[in-house]
C-alpha positions as CSV (number, residue, x, y, z in Angstrom):
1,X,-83.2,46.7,-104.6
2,X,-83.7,43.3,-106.2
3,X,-85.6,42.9,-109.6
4,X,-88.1,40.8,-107.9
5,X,-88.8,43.2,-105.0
6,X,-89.1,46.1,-107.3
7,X,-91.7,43.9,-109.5
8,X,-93.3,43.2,-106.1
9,X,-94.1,47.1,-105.3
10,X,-94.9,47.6,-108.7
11,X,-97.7,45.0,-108.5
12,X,-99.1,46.4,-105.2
13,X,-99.0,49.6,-107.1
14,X,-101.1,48.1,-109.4
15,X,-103.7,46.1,-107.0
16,X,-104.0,49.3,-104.9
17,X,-104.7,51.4,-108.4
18,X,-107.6,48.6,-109.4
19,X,-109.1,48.6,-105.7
20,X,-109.3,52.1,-106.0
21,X,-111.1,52.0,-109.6
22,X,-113.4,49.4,-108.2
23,X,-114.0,51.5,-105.1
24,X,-114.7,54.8,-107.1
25,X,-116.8,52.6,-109.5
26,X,-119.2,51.4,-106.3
27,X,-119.1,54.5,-103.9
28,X,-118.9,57.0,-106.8
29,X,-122.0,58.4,-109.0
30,X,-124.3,56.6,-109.9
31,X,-125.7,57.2,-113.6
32,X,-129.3,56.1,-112.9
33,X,-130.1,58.6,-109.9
34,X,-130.3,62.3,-109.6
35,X,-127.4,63.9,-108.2
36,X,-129.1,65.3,-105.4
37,X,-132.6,64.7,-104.3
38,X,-135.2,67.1,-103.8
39,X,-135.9,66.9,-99.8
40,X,-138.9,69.3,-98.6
41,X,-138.7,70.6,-94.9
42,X,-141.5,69.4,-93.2
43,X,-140.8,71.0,-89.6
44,X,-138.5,72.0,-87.0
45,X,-139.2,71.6,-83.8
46,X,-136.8,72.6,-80.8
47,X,-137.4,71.6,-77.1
48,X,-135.6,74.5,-75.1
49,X,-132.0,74.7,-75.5
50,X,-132.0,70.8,-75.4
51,X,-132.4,69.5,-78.9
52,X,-133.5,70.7,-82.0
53,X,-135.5,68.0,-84.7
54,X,-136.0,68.6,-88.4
55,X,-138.1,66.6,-90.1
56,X,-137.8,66.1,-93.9
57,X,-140.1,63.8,-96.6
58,X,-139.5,63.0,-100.1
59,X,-142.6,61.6,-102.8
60,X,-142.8,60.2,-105.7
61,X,-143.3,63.1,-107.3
62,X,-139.9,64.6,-106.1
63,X,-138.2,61.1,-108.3
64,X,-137.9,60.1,-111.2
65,X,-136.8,56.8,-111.3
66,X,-136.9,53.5,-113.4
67,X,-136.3,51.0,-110.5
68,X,-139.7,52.0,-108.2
69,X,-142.6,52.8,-110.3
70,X,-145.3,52.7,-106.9
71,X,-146.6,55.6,-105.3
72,X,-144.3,56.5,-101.9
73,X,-143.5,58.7,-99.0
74,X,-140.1,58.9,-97.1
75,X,-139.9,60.6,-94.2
76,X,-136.8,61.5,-92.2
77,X,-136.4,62.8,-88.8
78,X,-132.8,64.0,-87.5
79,X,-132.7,64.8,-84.0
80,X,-129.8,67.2,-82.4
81,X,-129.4,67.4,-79.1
């Protein structure tokens, strides 16, 4: 193998190694929220054998964050059917 090709893998090796740190640094935790937030079940509701829906809400009260300061309500329904 040739001096330049083997510089040539090594830099790839190196690009994919800094995508990868740039990748973990976007996708990975994230210092400013909670590692897991504190969803309440709300309800379930099934209709027969056909589906089954949870619904789930989060509130203020639930976060404690520096970034949203108002009052709020999430809610989240996932349907299975």
């Amino acid at each position: 193998m040739s001096a330049d090709r083997h510089m040539s893998r090594a830099n790839h090796r190196a690009a994919d190694h800094r995508d990868g740190a740039r990748r973990r640094q976007w996708f990975g935790p994230n210092r400013h929220a909670p590692a897991a937030l504190p969803w309440h079940l709300d309800r379930v509701e099934t209709a027969g054998s056909e589906s089954l829906a949870r619904t789930l809400s989060l509130c203020d009260g639930d976060v404690d964050s520096p970034f949203w300061q108002e009052r709020f309500r999430a809610i989240y329904t996932v349907t299975f059917a």
